[in-house]
MMTF fields as JSON, N, C-alpha, C and O atoms, coordinates in Angstrom:
{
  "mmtfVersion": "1.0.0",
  "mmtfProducer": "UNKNOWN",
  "numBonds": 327,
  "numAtoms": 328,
  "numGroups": 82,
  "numChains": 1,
  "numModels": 1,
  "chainsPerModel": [1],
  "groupsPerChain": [82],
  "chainIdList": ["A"],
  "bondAtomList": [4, 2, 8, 6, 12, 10, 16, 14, 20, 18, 24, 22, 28, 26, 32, 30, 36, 34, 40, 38, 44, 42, 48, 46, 52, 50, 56, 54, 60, 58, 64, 62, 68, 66, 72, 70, 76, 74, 80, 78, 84, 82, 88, 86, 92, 90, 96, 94, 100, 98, 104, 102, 108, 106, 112, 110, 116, 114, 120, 118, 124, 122, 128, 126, 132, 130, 136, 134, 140, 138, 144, 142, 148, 146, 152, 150, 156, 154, 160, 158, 164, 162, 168, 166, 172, 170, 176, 174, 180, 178, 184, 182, 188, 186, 192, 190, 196, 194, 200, 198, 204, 202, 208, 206, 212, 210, 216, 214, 220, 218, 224, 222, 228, 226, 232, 230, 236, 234, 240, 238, 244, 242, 248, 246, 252, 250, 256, 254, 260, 258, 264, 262, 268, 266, 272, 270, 276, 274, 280, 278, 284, 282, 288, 286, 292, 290, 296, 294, 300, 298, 304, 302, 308, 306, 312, 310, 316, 314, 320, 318, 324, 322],
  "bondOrderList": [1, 1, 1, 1, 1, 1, 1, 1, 1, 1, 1, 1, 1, 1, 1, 1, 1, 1, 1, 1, 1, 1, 1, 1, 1, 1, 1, 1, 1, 1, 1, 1, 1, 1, 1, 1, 1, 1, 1, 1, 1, 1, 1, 1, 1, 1, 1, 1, 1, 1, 1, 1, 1, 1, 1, 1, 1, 1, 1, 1, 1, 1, 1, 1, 1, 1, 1, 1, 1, 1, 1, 1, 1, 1, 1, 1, 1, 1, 1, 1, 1],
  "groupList": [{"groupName": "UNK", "atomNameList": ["N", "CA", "C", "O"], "elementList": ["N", "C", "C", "O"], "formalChargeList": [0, 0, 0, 0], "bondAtomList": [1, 0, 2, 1, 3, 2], "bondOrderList": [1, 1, 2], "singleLetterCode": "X", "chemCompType": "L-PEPTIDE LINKING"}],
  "groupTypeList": [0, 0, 0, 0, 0, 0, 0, 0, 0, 0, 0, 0, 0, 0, 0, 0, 0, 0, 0, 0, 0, 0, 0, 0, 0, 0, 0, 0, 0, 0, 0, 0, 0, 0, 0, 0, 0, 0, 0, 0, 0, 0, 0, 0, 0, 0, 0, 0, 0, 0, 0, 0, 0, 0, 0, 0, 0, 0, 0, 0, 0, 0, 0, 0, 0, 0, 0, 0, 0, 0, 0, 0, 0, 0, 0, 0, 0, 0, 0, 0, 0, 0],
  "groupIdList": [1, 2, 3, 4, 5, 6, 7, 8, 9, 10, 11, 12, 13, 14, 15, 16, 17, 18, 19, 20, 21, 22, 23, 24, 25, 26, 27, 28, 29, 30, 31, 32, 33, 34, 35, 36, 37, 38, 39, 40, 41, 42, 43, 44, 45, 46, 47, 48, 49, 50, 51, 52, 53, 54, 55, 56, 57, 58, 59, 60, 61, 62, 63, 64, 65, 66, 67, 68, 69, 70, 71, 72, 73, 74, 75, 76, 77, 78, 79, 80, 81, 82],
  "secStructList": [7, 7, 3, 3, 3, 1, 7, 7, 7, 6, 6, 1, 7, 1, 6, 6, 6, 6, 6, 2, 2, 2, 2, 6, 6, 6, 6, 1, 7, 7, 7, 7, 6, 6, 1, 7, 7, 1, 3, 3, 3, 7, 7, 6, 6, 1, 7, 5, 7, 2, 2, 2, 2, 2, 2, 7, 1, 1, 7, 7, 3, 3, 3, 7, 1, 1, 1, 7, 7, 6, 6, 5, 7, 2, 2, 2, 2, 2, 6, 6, 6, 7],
  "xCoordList": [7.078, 6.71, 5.578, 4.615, 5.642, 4.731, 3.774, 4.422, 2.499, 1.758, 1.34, 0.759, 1.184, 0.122, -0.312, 0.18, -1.782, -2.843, -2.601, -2.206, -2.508, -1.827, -3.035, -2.928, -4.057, -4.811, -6.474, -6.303, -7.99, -8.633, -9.494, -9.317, -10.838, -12.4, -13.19, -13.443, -13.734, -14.913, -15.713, -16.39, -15.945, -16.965, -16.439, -16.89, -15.23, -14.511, -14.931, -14.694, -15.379, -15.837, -14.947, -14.216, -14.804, -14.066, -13.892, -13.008, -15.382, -15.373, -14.987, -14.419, -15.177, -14.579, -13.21, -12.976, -12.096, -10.612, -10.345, -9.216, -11.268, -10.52, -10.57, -10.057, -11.332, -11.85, -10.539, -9.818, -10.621, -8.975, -8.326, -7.621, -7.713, -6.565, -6.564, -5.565, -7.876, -7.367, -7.345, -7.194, -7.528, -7.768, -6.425, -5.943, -5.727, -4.523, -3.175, -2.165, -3.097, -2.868, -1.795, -0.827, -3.006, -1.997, -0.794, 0.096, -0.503, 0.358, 1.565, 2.769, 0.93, 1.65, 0.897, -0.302, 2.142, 1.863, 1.211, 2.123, 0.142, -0.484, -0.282, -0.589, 0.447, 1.167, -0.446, -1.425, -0.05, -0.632, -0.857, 0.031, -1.924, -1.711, -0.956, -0.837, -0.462, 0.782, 1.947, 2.68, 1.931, 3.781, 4.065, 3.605, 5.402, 6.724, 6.461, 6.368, 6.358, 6.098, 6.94, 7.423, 7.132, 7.247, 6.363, 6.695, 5.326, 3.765, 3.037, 2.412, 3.236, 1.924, 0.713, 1.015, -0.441, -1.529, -2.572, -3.315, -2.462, -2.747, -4.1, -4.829, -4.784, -5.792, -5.397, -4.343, -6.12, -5.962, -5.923, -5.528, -6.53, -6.065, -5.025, -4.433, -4.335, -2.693, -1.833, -1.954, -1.004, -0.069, 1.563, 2.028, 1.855, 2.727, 4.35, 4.867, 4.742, 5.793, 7.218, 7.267, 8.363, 9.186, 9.143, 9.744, 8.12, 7.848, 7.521, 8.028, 6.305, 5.889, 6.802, 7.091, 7.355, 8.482, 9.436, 9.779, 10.029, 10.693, 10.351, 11.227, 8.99, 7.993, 8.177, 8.042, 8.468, 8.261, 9.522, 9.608, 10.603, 11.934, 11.753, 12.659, 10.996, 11.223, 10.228, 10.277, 9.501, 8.716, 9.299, 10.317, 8.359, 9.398, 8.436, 8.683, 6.805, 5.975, 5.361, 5.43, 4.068, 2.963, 1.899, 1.755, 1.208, -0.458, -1.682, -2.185, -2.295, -3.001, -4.447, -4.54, -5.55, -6.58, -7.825, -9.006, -7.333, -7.978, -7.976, -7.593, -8.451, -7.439, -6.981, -6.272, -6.959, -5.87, -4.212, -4.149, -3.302, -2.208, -1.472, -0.359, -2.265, -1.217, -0.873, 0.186, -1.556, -1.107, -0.032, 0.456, 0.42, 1.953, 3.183, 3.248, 4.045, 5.277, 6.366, 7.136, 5.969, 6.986, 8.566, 9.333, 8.722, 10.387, 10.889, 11.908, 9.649, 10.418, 10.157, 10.965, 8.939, 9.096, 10.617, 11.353, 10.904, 11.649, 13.218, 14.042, 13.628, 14.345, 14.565, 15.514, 13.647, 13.653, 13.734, 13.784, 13.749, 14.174, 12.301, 12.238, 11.263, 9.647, 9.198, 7.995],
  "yCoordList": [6.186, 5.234, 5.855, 6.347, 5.851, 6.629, 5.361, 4.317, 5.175, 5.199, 5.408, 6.485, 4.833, 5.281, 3.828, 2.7, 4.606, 3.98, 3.772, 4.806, 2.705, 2.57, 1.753, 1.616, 1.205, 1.076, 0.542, -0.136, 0.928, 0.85, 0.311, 0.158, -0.093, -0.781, 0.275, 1.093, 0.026, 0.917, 0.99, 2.015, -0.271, 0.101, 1.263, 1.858, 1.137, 1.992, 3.61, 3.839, 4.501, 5.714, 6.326, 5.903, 7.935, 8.82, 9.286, 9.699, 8.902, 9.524, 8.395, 8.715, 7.033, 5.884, 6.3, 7.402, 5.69, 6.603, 7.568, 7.657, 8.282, 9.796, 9.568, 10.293, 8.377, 7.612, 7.055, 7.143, 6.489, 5.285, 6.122, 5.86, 7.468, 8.095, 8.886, 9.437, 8.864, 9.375, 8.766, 9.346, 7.42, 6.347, 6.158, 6.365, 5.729, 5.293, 6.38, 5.969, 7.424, 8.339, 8.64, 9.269, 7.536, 7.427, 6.74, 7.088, 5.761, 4.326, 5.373, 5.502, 5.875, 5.643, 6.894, 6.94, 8.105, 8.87, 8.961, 8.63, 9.224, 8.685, 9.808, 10.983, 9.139, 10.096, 9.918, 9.184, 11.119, 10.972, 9.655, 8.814, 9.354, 8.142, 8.234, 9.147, 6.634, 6.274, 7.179, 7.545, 7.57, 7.982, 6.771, 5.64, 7.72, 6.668, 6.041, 7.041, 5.28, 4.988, 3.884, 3.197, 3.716, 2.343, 1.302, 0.367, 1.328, 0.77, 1.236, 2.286, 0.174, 0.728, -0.717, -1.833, -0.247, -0.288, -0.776, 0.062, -2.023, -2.619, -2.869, -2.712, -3.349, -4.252, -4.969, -4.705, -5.626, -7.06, -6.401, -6.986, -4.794, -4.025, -3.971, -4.233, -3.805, -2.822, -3.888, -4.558, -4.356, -5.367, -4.312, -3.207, -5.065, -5.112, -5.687, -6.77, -4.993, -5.319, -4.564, -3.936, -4.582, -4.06, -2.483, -1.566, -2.493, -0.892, -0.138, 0.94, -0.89, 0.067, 0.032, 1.024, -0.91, -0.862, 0.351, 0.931, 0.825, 1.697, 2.795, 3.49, 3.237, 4.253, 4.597, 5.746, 3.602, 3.098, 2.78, 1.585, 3.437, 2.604, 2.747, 2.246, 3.188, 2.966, 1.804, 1.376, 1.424, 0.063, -1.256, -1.922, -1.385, -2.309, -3.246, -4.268, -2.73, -3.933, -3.535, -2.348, -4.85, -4.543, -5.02, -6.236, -4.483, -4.953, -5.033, -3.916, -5.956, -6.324, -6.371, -6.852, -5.823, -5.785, -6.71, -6.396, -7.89, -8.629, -9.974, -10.068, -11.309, -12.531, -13.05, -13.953, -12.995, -13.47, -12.203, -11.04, -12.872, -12.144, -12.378, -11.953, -13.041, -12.869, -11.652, -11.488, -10.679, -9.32, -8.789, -7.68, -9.716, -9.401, -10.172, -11.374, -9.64, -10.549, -10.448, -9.605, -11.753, -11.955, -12.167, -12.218, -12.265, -12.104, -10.435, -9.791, -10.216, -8.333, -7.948, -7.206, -8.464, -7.795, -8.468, -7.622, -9.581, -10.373, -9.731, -9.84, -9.238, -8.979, -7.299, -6.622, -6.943, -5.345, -5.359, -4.317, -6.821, -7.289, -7.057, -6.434, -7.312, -6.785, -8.143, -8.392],
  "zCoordList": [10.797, 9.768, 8.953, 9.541, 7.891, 6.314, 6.081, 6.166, 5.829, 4.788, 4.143, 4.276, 3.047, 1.527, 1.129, 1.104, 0.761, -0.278, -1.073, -1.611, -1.922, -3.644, -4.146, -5.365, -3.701, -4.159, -3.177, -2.164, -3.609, -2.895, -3.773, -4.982, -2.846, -3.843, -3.779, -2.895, -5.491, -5.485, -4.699, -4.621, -3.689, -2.254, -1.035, -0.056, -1.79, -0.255, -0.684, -1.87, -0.094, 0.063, 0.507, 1.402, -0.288, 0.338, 2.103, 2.854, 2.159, 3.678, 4.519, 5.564, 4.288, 4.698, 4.458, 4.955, 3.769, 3.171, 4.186, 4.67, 4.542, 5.213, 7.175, 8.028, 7.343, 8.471, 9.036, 10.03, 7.96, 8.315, 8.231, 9.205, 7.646, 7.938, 9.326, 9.787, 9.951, 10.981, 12.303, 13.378, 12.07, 12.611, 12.89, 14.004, 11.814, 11.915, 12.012, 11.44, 12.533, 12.395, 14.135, 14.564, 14.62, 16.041, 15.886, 16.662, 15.002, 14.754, 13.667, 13.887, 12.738, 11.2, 10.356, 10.08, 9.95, 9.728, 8.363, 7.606, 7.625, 6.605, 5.639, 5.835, 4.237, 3.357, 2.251, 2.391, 1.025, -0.121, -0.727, -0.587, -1.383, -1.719, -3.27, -4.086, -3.229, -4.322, -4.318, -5.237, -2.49, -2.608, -2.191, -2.037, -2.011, -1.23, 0.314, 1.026, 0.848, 2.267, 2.427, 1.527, 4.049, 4.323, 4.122, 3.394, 4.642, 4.382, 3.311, 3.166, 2.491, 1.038, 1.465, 1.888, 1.21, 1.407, -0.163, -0.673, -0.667, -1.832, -2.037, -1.057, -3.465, -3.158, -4.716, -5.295, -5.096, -5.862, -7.422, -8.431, -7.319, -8.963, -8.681, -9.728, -7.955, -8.087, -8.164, -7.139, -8.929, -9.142, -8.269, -8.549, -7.491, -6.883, -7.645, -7.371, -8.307, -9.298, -8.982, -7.925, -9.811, -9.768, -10.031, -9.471, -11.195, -11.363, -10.493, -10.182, -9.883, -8.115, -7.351, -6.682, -7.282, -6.225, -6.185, -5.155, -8.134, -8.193, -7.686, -7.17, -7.701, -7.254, -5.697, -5.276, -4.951, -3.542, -3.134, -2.853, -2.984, -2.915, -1.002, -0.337, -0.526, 1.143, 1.644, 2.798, 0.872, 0.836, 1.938, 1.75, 3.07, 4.092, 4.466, 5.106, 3.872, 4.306, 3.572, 3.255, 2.724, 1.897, 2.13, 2.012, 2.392, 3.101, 2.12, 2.0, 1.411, 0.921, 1.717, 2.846, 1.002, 1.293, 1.019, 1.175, 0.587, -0.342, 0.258, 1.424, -0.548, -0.111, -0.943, -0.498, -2.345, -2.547, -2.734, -2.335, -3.333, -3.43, -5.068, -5.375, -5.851, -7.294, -7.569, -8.174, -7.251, -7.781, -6.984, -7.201, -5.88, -5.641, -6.124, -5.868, -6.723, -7.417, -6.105, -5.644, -5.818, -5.074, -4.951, -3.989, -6.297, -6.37, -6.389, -6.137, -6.803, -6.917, -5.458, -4.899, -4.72, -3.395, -2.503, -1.995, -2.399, -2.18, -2.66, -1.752, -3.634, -3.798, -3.516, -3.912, -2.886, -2.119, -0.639, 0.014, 0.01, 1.429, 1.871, 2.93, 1.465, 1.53, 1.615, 1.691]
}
């Protein structure tokens, strides 16, 4: 299973970023960020649309970093089985 970063907060630090990749590294092999993954990895800039999706066609879960979620369209994730 692939992750990528598609989007992060200006609080979040490179060396933080490089923390979590090796953190998570036991679970979920951690790709470039804004490739293709199963797991893309959001925050409340990155609108979650059909366009990303095209970007992302192995997209099987989307994890938001935030609380709210408008910046995910749920009919386009919805209609990618996400």
């Amino acid at each position: 299973m692939r992750l990528s970063r598609w989007g992060w907060s200006r609080y979040e630090t490179v060396e933080a970023l490089e923390h979590e990749a090796r953190r998570l590294t036991d679970w979920v092999e951690v790709v470039e960020p804004r490739s293709d993954a199963e797991i893309i990895v959001v925050n409340s800039g990155t609108p979650v649309d059909a366009s990303l999706l095209e970007q992302a066609p192995s997209v099987r879960l989307c994890v938001t970093n935030t609380s709210g979620f408008e910046h995910l369209h749920r009919a386009a994730l919805a209609s990618r089985g996400v």
